[in-house]
N, C-alpha and C positions, 0 to 999 in steps of 0.2 A: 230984068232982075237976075242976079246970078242965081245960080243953083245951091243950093244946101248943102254943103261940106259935108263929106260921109260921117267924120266923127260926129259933127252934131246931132248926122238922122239916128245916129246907132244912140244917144237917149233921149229914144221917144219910149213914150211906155211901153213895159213888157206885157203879153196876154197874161190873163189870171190863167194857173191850171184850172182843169175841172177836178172840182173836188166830190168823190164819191164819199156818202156815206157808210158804205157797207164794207168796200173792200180796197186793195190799197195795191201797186205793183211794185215789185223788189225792184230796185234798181240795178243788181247785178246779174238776175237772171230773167228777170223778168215776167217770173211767176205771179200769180193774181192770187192771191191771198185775203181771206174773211178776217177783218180788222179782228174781231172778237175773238178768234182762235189766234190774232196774233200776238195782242197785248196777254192773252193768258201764256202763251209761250216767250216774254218778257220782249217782244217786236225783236225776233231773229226769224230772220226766213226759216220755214222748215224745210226747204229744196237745196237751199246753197250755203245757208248758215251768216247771212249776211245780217248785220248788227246795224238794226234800224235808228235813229236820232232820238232821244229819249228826253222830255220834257224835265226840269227842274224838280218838279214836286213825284214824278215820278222817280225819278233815280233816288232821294233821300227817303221814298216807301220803300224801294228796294233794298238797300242799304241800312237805313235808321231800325232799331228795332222797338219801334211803335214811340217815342220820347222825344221826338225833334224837338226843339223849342228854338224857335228865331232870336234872332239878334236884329238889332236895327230892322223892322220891319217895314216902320214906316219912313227910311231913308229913298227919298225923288229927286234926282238929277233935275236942275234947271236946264236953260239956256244960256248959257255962259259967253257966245260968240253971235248971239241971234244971227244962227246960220240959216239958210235957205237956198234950196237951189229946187229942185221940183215942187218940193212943196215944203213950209219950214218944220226946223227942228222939232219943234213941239206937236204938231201934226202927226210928224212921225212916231215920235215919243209913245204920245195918246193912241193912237193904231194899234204899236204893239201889246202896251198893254192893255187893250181891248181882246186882244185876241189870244195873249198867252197867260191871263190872270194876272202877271206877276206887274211890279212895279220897275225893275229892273231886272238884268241880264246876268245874275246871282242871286242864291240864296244863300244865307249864312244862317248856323245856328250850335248849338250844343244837345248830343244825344248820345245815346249807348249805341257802340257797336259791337256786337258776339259779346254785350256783357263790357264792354271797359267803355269807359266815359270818355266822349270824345270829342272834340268841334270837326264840323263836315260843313266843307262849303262847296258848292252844284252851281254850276254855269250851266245857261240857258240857250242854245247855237239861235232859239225862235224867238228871243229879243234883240233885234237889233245883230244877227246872226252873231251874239254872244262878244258882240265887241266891248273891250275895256275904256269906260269912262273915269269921273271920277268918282262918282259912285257906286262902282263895282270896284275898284285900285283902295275906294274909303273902307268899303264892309269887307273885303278881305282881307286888311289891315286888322281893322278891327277885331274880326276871329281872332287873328295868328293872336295880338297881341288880350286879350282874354285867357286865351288859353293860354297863355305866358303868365299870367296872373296868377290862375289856379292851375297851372303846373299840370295841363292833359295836351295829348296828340292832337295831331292836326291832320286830316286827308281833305286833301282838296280837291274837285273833280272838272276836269276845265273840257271847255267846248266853245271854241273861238275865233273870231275871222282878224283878230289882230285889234289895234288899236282904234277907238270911235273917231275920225276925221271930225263930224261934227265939233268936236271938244276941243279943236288942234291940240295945241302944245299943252293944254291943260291933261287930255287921257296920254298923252308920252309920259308925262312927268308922272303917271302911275303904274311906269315900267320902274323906277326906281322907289319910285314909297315900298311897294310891295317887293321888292327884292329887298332894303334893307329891313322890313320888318321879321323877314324868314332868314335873314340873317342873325336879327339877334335873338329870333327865336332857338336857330341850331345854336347858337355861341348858349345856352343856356343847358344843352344838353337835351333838351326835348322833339321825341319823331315827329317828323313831318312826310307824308306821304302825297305824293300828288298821282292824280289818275288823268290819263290822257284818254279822252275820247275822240271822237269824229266830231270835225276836224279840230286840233288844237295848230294855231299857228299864230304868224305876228309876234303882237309883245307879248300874248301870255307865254308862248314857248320862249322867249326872248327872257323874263322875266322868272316867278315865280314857276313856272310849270316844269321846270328842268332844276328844281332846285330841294326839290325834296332828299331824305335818305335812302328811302324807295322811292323808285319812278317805276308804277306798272301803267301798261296801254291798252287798253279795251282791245280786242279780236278784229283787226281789217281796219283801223281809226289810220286817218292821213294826220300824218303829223309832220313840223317842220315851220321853215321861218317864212319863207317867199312861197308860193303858190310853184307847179312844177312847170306851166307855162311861163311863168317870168323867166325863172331861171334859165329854161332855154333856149328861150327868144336870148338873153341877155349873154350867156360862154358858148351858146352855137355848140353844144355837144350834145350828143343821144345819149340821154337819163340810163340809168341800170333800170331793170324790169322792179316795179315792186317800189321804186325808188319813193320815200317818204311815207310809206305805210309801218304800220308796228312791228312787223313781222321783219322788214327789213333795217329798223334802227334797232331790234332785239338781238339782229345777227350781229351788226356793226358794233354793238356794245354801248348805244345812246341810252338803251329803257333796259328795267332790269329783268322785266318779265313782262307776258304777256298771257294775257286771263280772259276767259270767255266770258259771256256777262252775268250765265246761272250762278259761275261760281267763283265773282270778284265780291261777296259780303263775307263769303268764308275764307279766301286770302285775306282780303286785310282784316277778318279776325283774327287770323293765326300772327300777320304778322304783329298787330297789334298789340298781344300777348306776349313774342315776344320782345318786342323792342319797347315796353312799356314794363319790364322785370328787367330790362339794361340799362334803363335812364339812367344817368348821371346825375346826381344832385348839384343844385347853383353853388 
């Protein structure tokens, strides 16, 4: 019998981490940190400052000031390709939201932020590592165009590993729904703000994510289209140090700022205020 072709052994399953209850290690310094002093410090290391992956329904407690209210709550992706390869699509589906509450890799909805009325939609990196189907490409549609309706801003906050394969050409074809709906969102003269976290890439940066009037990026977030090993396996050139973090598309002139996470509810209050006194009427 022949031997098993290396790319095959390399998917066999991966070990589970061990998961600690109590405490949790930074990944950039490597500090050990009491989970509980760290979500009270919004999960930034206190040693290195490093900006830990934040859950959906956390980022709009941080953010929202106490008035969320969802939009399509009950919107669940099928199976649309009955795909399978370790285990099928729906398995996986039902896993993740087993484990991260939500039903998908979005939330959408309508709330006040610093006082102005506003739709906030939150990508999830722990569904499905926050990949665009078509119902995440449907409810973020949806926001933009609501609040085209009733005439309020939009901040959308992305955290994503690019397009859902599962979906094939079904989640592509929600690179283009969601870019022309913030398009004729902007054509209306209404902000649109999008916030880059850890990681935004694929089609959201491809899409909507780069298409706001501010674009600010969370503190150390990788952002970018292709992963930094594709790239260099693919032009065989040594990357710039930094290359595809915020802090280096801030320099380059890609994002307009960049905001720690204490104090990204009071940026986009201020800007909200003002580019919601500069609207342009339809």
């Amino acid at each position: 019998m022949a031997p098993t072709p290396n790319w095959l052994r390399r998917r066999g399953a991966k070990p589970e981490p061990q998961n600690d209850a109590l405490w949790e290690m930074c990944p950039s310094c490597g500090e050990r940190l009491y989970k509980k002093d760290l979500a009270e410090r919004l999960w930034i290391c206190s040693r290195c400052g490093h900006h830990f992956r934040l859950h959906a329904l956390d980022r709009i407690a941080l953010l929202a000031d106490g008035d969320f209210h969802e939009l399509a709550p009950l919107l669940a992706t099928g199976d649309p390709l009955t795909w399978s390869d370790r285990m099928p699509y729906a398995n996986k589906i039902a896993g993740d939201r087993q484990k991260s509450g939500l039903l998908e890799a979005v939330v959408v909805g309508l709330c006040t932020i610093e006082g102005v009325r506003t739709g906030l939609g939150v990508m999830d990196f722990f569904f499905r590592g926050g990949t665009m189907g078509s119902v995440v490409g449907e409810k973020v549609t949806l926001l933009i165009e609501e609040c085209a309706r009733q005439r309020l801003p939009v901040v959308l906050v992305t955290a994503s590993g690019g397009a859902r394969m599962e979906e094939g050409v079904i989640a592509l074809m929600q690179l283009a729904k969601t870019t022309a709906a913030a398009e004729r969102f902007s054509a209306l003269g209404l902000p649109l703000i999008t916030v880059l976290t850890d990681p935004t890439t694929g089609g959201v940066s491809a899409s909507f994510g780069f298409q706001g009037d501010v674009i600010i990026a969370e503190t150390g977030a990788a952002i970018g289209f292709a992963g930094r090993r594709v790239i260099d396996q693919t032009i065989r050139q040594k990357l710039p140090e930094g290359f595809q973090s915020a802090e280096f598309l801030l320099e380059h002139g890609q994002v307009d700022m960049v905001v720690r996470r204490t104090e990204l509810k009071g940026a986009l209050g201020r800007l909200l205020h003002f580019l919601t006194d500069k609207a342009v009427p339809a």
